[in-house]
C-alpha positions in Angstrom: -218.0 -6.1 -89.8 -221.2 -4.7 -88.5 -221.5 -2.6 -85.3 -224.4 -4.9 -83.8 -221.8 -8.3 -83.8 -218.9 -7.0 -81.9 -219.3 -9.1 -78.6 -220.4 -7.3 -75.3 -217.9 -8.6 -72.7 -216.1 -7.3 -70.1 -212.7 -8.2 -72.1 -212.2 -6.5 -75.6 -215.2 -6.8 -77.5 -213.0 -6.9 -81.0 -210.6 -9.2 -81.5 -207.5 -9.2 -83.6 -208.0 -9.8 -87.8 -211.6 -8.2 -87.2 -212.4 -6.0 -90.3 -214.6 -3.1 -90.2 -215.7 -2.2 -93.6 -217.9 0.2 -95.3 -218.9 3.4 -97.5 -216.3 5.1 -95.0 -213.0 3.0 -94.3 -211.9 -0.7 -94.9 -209.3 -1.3 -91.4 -208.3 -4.5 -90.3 -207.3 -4.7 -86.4 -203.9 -5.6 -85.8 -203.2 -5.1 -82.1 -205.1 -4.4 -78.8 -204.0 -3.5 -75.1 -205.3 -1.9 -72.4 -203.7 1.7 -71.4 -204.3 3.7 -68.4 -204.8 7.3 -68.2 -203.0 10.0 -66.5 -205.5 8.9 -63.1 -204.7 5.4 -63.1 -207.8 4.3 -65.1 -207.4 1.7 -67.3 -209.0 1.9 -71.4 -209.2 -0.9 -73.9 -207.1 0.7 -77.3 -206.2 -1.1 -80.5 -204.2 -0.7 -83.3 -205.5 -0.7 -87.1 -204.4 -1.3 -90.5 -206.0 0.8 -93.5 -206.6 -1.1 -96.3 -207.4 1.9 -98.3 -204.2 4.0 -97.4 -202.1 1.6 -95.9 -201.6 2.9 -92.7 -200.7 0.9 -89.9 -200.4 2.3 -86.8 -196.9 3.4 -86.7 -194.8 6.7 -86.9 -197.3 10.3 -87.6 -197.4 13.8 -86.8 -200.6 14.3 -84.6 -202.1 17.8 -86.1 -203.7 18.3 -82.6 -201.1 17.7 -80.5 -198.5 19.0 -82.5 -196.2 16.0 -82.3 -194.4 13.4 -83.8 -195.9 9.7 -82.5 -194.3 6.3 -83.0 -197.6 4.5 -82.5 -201.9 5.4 -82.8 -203.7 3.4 -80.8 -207.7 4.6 -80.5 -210.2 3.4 -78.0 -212.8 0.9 -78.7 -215.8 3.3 -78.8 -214.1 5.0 -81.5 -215.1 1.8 -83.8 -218.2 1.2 -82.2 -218.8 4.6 -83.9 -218.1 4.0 -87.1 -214.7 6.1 -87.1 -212.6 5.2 -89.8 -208.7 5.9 -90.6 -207.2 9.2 -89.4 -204.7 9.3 -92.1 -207.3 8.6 -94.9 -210.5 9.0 -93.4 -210.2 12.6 -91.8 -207.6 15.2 -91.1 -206.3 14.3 -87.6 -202.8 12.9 -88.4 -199.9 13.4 -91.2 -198.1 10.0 -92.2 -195.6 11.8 -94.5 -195.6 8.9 -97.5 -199.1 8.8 -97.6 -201.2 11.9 -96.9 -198.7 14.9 -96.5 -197.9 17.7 -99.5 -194.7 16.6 -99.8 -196.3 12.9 -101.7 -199.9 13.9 -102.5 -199.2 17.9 -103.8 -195.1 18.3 -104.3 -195.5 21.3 -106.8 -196.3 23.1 -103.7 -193.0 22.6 -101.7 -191.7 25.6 -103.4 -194.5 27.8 -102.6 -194.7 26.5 -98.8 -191.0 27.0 -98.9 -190.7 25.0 -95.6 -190.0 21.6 -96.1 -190.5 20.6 -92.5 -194.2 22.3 -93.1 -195.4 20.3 -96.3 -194.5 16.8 -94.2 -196.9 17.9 -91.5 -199.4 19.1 -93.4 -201.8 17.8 -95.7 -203.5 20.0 -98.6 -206.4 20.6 -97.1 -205.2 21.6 -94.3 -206.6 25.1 -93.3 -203.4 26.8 -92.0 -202.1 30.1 -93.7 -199.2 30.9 -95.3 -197.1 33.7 -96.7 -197.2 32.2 -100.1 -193.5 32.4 -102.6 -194.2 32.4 -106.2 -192.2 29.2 -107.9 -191.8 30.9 -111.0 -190.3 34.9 -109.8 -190.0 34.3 -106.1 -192.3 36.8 -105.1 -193.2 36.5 -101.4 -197.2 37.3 -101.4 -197.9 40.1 -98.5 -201.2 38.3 -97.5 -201.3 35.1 -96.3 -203.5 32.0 -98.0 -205.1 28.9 -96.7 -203.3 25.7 -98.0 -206.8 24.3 -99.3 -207.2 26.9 -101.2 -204.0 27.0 -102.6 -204.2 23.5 -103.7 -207.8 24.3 -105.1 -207.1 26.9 -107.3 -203.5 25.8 -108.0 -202.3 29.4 -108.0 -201.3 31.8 -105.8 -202.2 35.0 -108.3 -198.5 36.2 -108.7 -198.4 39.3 -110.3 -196.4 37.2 -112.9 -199.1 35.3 -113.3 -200.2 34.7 -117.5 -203.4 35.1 -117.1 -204.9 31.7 -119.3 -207.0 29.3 -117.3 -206.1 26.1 -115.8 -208.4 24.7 -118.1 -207.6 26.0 -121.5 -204.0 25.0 -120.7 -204.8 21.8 -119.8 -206.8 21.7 -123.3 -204.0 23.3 -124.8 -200.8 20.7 -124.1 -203.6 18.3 -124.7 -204.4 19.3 -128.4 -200.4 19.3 -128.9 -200.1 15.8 -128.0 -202.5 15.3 -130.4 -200.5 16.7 -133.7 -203.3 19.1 -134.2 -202.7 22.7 -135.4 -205.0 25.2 -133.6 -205.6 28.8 -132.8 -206.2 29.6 -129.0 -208.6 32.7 -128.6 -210.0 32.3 -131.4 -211.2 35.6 -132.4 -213.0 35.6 -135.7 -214.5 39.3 -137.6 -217.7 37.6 -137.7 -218.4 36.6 -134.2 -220.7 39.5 -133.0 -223.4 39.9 -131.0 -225.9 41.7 -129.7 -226.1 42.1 -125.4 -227.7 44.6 -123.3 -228.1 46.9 -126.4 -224.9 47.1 -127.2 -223.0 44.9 -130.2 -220.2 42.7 -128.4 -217.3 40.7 -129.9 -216.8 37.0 -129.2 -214.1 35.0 -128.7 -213.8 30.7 -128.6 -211.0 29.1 -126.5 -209.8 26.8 -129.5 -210.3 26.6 -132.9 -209.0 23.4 -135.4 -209.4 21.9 -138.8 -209.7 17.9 -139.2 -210.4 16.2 -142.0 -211.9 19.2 -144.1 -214.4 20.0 -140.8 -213.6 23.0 -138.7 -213.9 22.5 -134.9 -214.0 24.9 -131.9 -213.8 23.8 -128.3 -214.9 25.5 -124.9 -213.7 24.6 -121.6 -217.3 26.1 -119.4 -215.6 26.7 -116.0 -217.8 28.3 -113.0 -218.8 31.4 -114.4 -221.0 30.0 -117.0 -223.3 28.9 -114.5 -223.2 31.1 -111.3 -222.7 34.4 -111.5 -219.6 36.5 -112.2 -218.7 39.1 -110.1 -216.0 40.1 -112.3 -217.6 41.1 -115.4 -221.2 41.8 -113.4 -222.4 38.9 -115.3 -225.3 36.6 -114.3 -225.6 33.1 -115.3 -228.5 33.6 -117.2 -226.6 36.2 -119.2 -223.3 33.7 -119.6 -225.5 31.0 -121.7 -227.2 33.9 -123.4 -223.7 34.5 -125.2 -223.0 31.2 -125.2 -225.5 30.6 -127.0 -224.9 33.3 -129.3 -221.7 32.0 -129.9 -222.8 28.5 -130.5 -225.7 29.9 -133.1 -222.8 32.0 -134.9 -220.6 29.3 -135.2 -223.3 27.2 -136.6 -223.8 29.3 -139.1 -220.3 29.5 -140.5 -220.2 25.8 -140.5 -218.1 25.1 -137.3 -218.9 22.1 -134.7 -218.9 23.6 -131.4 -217.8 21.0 -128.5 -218.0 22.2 -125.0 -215.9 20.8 -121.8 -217.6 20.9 -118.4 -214.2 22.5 -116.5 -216.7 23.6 -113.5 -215.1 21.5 -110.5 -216.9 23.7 -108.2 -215.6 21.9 -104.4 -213.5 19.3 -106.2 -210.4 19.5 -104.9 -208.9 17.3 -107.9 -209.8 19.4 -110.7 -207.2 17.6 -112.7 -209.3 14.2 -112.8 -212.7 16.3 -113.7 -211.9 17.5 -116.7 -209.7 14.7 -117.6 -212.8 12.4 -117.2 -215.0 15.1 -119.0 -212.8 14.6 -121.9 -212.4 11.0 -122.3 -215.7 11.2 -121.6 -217.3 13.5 -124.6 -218.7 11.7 -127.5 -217.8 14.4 -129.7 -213.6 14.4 -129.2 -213.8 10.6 -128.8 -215.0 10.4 -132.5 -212.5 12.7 -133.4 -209.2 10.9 -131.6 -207.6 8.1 -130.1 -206.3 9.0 -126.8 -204.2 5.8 -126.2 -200.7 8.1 -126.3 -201.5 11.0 -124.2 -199.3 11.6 -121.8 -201.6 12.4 -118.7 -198.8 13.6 -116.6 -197.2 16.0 -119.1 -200.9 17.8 -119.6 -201.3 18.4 -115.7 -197.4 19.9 -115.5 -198.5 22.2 -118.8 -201.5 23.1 -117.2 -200.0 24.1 -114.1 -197.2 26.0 -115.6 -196.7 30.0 -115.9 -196.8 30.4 -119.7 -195.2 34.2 -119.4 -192.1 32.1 -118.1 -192.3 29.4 -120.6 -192.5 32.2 -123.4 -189.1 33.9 -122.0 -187.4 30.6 -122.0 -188.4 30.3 -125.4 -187.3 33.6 -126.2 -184.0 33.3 -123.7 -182.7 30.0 -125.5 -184.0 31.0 -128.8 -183.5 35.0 -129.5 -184.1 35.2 -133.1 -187.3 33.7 -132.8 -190.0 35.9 -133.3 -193.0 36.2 -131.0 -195.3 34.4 -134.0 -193.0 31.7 -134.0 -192.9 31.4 -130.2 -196.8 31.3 -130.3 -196.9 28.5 -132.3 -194.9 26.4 -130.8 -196.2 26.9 -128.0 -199.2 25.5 -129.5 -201.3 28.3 -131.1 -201.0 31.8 -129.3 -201.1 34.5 -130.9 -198.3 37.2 -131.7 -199.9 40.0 -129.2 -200.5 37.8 -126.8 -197.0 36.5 -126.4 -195.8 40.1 -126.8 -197.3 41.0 -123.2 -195.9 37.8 -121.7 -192.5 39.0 -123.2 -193.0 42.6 -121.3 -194.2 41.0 -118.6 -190.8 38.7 -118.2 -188.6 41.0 -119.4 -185.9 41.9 -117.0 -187.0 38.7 -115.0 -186.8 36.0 -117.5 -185.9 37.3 -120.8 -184.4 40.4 -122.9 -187.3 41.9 -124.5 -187.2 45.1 -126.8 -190.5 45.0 -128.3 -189.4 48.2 -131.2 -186.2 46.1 -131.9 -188.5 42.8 -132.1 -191.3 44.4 -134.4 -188.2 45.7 -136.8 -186.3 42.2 -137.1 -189.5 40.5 -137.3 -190.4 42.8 -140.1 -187.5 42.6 -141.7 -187.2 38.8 -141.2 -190.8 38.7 -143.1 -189.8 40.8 -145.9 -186.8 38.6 -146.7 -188.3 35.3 -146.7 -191.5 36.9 -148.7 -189.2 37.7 -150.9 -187.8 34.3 -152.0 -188.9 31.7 -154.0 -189.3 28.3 -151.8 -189.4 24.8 -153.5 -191.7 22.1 -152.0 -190.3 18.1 -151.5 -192.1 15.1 -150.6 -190.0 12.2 -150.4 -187.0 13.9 -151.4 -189.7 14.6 -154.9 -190.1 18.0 -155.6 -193.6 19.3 -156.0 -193.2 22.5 -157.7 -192.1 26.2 -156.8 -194.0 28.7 -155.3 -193.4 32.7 -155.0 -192.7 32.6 -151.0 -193.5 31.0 -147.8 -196.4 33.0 -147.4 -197.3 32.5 -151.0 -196.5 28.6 -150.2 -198.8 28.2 -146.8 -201.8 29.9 -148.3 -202.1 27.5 -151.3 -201.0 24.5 -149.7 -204.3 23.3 -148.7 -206.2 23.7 -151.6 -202.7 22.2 -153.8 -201.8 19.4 -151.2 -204.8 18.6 -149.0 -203.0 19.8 -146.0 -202.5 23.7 -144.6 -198.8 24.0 -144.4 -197.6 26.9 -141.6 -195.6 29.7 -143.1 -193.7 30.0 -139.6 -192.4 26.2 -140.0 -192.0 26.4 -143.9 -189.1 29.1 -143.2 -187.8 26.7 -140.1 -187.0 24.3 -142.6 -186.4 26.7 -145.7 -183.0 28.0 -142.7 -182.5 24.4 -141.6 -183.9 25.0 -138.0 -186.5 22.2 -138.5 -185.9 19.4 -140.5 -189.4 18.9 -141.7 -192.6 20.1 -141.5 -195.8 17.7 -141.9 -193.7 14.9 -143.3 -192.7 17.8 -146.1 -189.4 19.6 -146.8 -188.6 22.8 -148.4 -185.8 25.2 -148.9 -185.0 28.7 -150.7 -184.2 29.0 -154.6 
């Protein structure tokens, strides 16, 4: 309903079942009566149903006042205005099953701590708080605004594993997929010349498919403002981009590059989700029909460090190459810090004893011969594992992982790649 055809009367001028719809809200009046104030005057109020949210009047914690109320009534003016819902329109009430962190933002009850705080609070809100760390239970010694918490989806633990939101969002995604990759991707050949002095690069993800080799890069804010922790400008950030791209190119890799820069988004989630489904290049490439949407936002918003000591915790033979792959493609120093970083907290972590059993693991199953099935058919003998996983490509059209070869070889996998294999 338009401002300029509610009646002008002495009575209400908006009558019940009008609805006032627009870029801004969509209510639908459900209620009037007139309420006087604390001198006697009387006001004409009226109660409203949000057909966006679903509000409708009833119980809310007013954020001014500070209160629990069974009822919101506002005046006429209000919608003469063009005010819309204040549970979905702006941030003056909490309806805790519609707006509050406990229903929009519930990975952040354990970092609010407070459960009577995250149902009267909504994740914008501005208020601070002493932030505890879900994964160590670190209490942070400086406080942090709730919107910005809910931004950055971190509080900066000092347990913290240090990979983006993005690349482990591209990460769990690229799992679900069946694809083998390499995360920081740190190829011999990727050097470059910048401010006069030859620099290494390194890609976010690197995959084969179908005899084509891929990288991918998830561009988040610093590629195009400038970065104050590297002292980088943005001209300077697609300088090496570029670089890298032209590189790449060279060596005969497909470079495909996610916009992850969400700038004052507060769902960063849905950007890049939409960037993805949205890029020609991976759409060629896959069906994403049975990704599991939910499980990628979880990954990406978990403390890998943690998820490494679990594996390590429930698994302790496994050795930190074997932990990298399954967690999709990290390599063996990189889950070596996360194992020092959890150790004590987490995990056991020796990393001598580690490098010794790992080396001595490697020796042993180097040293056997390993026999290749497909359908129970054998496909010939090789001299080891390793000997096994660097032929298999060229021999079987496939690249075969040494790591899950010698799963199967000690019966801790039961196949690998729709192949078997074990020790003669």
């Amino acid at each position: 309903m338009n401002n300029e055809n509610i009646k002008r009367t002495s009575e209400f001028r908006i009558e019940i079942g009008t609805n006032f719809k627009d870029d801004k809200r969509d209510i639908t009046i459900i209620d009037k009566r007139k309420i006087k104030d604390k001198n006697g005057r009387k006001y004409k109020y009226y109660k409203y149903k949000c057909n966006k949210c679903g509000f409708d009047g009833g119980k809310h914690w007013n954020i001014k006042d500070k209160k629990y109320k069974n009822e919101l009534w506002a005046l006429e003016s209000n919608f003469k205005k063009g005010h819309g819902c204040s549970c979905c329109g702006g941030n003056d009430i909490v309806v805790e099953d519609i707006n509050s962190i406990i229903t929009t933002a519930p990975w952040m009850i354990p970092i609010i701590n407070n459960e009577e705080f995250c149902k009267t609070h909504t994740h914008s809100s501005h208020d601070k708080i002493y932030p505890t760390c879900s994964y160590c239970g670190r209490v942070k010694d400086k406080s942090m605004p709730i919107n910005i918490i809910y931004k950055n989806k971190t509080i900066n633990c000092i347990c913290t594993d240090y990979i983006s939101y993005p690349n482990k969002f591209m990460t769990e995604f690229l799992k679900q997929l069946h694809i083998e990759f390499e995360a920081e991707y740190n190829p011999k050949w990727c050097k470059y010349k910048f401010k006069d002095k030859i620099k290494t690069g390194r890609y976010d993800f690197y995959f084969k498919l179908n005899n084509k080799q891929y990288i991918i890069e998830m561009d988040g804010s610093f590629h195009n403002q400038y970065n104050n922790r590297n002292n980088q400008t943005a001209e300077e950030s697609k300088f090496i981009d570029d670089e890298k791209d032209r590189l790449a190119l060279e060596y005969n890799i497909e470079v495909i590059r996610i916009d992850c820069d969400y700038g004052n988004i507060n769902d960063r989630f849905e950007y890049i989700k939409n960037n993805i489904l949205q890029n020609d290049k991976l759409n060629k490439l896959f069906n994403f029909t049975n990704i599991n949407w939910d499980k990628v936002e979880k990954f990406a918003l978990s403390n890998l460090v943690k998820v490494a000591c679990d594996y390590k915790r429930n698994n302790p033979e496994m050795t930190t190459t074997q932990i990298g792959e399954f967690m999709g493609g990290y390599n063996s120093s990189t889950v070596c810090n996360w194992l020092k970083q959890g150790n004590g907290i987490w995990c056991e972590y020796n990393p001598k004893e580690e490098s010794r059993k790992s080396a001595f693991k490697q020796g042993k199953s180097n040293g056997k011969n390993v026999e290749i099935f497909k359908d129970n058919i054998s496909l010939g003998v090789f001299a080891s594992t390793q000997d096994l996983a660097r032929k298999s490509e060229k021999i079987f059209g496939i690249k075969l992982s040494q790591t899950c070869i010698s799963e199967v070889c000690l019966e801790k996998a039961k196949q690998h790649k729709g192949y078997t294999f074990k020790y003669v």
